[in-house]
C-alpha positions in Angstrom: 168.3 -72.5 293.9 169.7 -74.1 290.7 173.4 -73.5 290.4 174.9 -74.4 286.7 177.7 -72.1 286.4 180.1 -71.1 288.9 182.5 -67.3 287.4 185.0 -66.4 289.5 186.6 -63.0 288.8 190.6 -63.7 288.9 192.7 -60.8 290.7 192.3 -61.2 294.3 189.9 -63.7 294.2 192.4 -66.8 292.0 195.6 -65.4 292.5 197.1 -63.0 294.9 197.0 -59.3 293.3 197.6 -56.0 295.9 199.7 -57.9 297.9 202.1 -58.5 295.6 201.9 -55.8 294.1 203.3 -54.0 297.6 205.6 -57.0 297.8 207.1 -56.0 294.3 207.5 -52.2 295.3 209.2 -53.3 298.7 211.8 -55.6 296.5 212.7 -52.5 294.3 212.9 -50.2 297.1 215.6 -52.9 298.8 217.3 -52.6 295.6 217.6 -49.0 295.2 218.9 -49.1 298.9 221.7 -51.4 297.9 222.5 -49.4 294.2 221.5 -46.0 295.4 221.7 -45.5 298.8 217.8 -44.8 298.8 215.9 -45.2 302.0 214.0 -48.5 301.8 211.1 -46.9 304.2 210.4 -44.1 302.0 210.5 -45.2 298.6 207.7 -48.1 298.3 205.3 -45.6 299.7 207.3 -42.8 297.5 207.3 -44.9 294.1 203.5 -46.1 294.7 202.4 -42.4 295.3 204.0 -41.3 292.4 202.6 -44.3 290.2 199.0 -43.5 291.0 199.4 -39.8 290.8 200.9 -40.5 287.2 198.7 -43.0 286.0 195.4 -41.1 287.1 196.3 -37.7 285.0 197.8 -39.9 282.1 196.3 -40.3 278.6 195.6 -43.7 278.6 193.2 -43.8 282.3 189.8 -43.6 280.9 190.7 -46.8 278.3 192.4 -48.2 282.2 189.0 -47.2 283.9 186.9 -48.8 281.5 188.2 -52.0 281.6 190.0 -52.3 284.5 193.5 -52.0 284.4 195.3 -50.8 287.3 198.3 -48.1 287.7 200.2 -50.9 289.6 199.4 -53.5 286.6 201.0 -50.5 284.3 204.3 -51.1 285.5 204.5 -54.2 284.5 202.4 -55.4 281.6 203.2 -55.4 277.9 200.2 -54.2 276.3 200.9 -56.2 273.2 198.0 -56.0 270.8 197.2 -53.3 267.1 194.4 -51.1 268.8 194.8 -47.5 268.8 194.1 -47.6 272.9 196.8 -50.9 273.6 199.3 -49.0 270.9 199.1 -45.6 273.2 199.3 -47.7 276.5 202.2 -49.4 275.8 204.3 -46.8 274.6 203.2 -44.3 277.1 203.3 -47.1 280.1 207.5 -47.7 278.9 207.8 -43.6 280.0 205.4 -43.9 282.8 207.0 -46.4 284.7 210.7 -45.3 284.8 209.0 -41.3 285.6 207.4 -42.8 288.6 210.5 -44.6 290.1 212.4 -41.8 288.9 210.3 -39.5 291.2 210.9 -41.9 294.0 214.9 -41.3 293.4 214.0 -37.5 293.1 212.5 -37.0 296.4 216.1 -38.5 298.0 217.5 -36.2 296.2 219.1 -39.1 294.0 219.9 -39.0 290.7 220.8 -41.3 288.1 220.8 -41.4 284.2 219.6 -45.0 284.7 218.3 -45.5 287.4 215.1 -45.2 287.2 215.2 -47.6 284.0 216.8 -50.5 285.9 214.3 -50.3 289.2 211.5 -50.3 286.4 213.3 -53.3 285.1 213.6 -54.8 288.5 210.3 -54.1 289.8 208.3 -55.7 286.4 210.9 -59.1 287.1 210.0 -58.8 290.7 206.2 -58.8 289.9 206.2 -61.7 287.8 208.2 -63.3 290.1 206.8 -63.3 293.2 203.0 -64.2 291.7 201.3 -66.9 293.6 197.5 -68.4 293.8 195.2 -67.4 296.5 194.6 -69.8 299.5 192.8 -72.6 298.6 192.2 -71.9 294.9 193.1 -74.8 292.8 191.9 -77.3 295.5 188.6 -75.2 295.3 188.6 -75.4 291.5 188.4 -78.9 291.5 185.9 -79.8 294.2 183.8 -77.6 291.8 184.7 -79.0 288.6 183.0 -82.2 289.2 179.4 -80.9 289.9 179.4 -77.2 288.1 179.8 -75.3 285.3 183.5 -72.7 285.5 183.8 -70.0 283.6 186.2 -66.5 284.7 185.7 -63.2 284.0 188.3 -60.9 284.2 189.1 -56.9 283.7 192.2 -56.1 282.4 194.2 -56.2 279.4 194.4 -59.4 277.2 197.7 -59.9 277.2 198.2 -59.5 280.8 195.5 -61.5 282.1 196.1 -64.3 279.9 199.6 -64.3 281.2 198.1 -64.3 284.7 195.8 -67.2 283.8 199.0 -69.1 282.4 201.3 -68.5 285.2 198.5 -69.6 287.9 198.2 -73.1 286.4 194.3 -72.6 286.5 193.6 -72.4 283.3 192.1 -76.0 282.2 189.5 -75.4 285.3 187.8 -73.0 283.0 184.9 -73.9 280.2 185.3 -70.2 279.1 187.1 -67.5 279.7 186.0 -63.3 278.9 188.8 -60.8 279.6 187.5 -57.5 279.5 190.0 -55.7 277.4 189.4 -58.5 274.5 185.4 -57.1 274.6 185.9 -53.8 275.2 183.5 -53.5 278.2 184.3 -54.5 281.8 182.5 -54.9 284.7 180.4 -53.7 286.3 178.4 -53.5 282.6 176.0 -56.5 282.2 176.6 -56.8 279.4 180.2 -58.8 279.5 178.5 -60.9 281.7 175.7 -62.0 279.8 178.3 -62.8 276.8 180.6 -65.3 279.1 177.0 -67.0 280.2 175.8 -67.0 276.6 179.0 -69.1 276.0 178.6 -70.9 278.3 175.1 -72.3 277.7 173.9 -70.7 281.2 171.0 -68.4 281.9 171.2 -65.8 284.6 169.2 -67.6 287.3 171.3 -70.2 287.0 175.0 -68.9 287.5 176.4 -67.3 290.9 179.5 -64.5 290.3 182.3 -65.0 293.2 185.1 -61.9 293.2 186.5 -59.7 295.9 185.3 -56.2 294.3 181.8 -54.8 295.7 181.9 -52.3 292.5 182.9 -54.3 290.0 182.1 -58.4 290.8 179.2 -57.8 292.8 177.9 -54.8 291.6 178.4 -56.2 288.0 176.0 -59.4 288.8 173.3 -57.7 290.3 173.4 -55.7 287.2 173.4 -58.8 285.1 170.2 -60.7 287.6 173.4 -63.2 288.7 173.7 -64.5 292.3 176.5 -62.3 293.9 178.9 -64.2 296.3 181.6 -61.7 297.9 185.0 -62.4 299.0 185.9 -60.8 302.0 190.1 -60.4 301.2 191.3 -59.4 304.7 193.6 -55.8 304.0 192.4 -55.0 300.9 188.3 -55.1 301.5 186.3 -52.1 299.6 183.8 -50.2 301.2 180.8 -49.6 298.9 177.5 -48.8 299.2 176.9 -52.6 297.3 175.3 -55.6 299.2 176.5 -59.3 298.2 173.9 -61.8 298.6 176.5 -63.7 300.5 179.7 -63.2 302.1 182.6 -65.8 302.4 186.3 -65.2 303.8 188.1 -67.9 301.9 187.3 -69.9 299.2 187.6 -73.2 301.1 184.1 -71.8 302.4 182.5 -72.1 299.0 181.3 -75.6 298.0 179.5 -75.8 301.4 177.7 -72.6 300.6 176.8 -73.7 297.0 175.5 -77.1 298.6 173.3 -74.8 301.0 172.0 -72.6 298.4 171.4 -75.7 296.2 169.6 -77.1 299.1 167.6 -74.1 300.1 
């Protein structure tokens, strides 16, 4: 097999996501135990419950669904940008976000005029704070910047991923770059796929997709005819009924495969 291009999907895959996510939550639940008098225990899970539940009967989820952007990612992103669906999700995310901690305080039977302002405050600061680059993925980067092609595709809101991009200090591995929310199409379409490669001056055949998400990454490059390379993220692994062609743990495992499959 030919390999050109090498596209890495970023969440999960680049730079840690869930997991600090979780981190964040826990971080504002300490702090509304030392303001409050909260139980820490109860309101993580409490304020996550409550930002799903929110975020899934909002207006703005089907714009979220279709290119990918997470209730989690809603409590802390800007949404800077002139559309009618970024100008919605920004001013209903400021309302969502304080309504979802404020539920948190609720269930404790807590309440506070601002409150729920300043653990929205805190959690956001917490969440940029705590980001940090999966294992192995700027050493990986640059073993593969020698011999392939880099390109990233990633769901989510521009202004949100490209701050993601600039924090991880990845950014001058890539060739090209396609954020979903600057195309209006996500993954698993083909079609967002075929516009980063057509950048890119690769064909199909010639490119391999590595991301952790069966049903977006994978799913997404069998749709597009690209070589689908799965990475397995221990506690946070999908279960879809999607097969990678391969399957790696970490991404020190994937110049060897690449030299295998080149091989083959």
């Amino acid at each position: 097999m030919k390999i050109k291009t090498v596209l890495f999907d970023l969440d999960d895959t680049l730079v840690v996501d869930e997991a600090v996510s979780r981190e964040a939550f826990q971080r504002t639940a300490e702090l509304a135990t030392q303001i409050y008098g909260a139980d820490a225990a109860k309101f993580g899970p409490d304020a996550m419950r409550h930002a799903k539940a929110l975020w899934a009967a909002g207006p703005s989820q089907p714009f979220c669904k279709s290119i990918g952007i997470s209730a989690f990612e809603c409590l802390w992103g800007r949404f800077e940008g002139e559309s009618a669906d970024l100008t919605q999700l920004r001013e209903w995310s400021l309302k969502y976000r304080e309504q979802a901690f404020d539920a948190a305080l609720r269930e404790q039977l807590i309440e506070s005029p601002s409150g729920a302002h300043d653990l929205a405050e805190g959690f956001a600061s917490e969440r940029r704070r705590l980001q940090r680059l999966m294992p192995d993925a700027k050493e990986t980067l640059a073993r593969l910047a020698a011999d392939y092609c880099i390109g990233l595709l990633t769901n989510g809101a521009p202004d949100l991923q490209r701050e993601k991009i600039a924090a991880s200090g990845l950014g001058t591995f890539f060739q090209a770059i396609a954020v979903s929310g600057e195309h209006g199409i996500g993954k698993p379409k083909p079609e967002i796929f075929h516009r980063l490669l057509a950048e890119l001056g690769t064909k199909p055949h010639e490119a391999v997709m590595v991301g952790n998400s069966l049903e977006r990454d994978i799913l997404g490059a069998q749709n597009a005819e690209v070589f689908s390379i799965w990475i397995k993220v221990a506690g946070s692994e999908e279960h879809a009924a999607v097969e990678p062609a391969r399957t790696i743990t970490a991404l020190a495992e994937l110049p060897a495969l690449l030299k295998s499959l080149a091989d083959a």
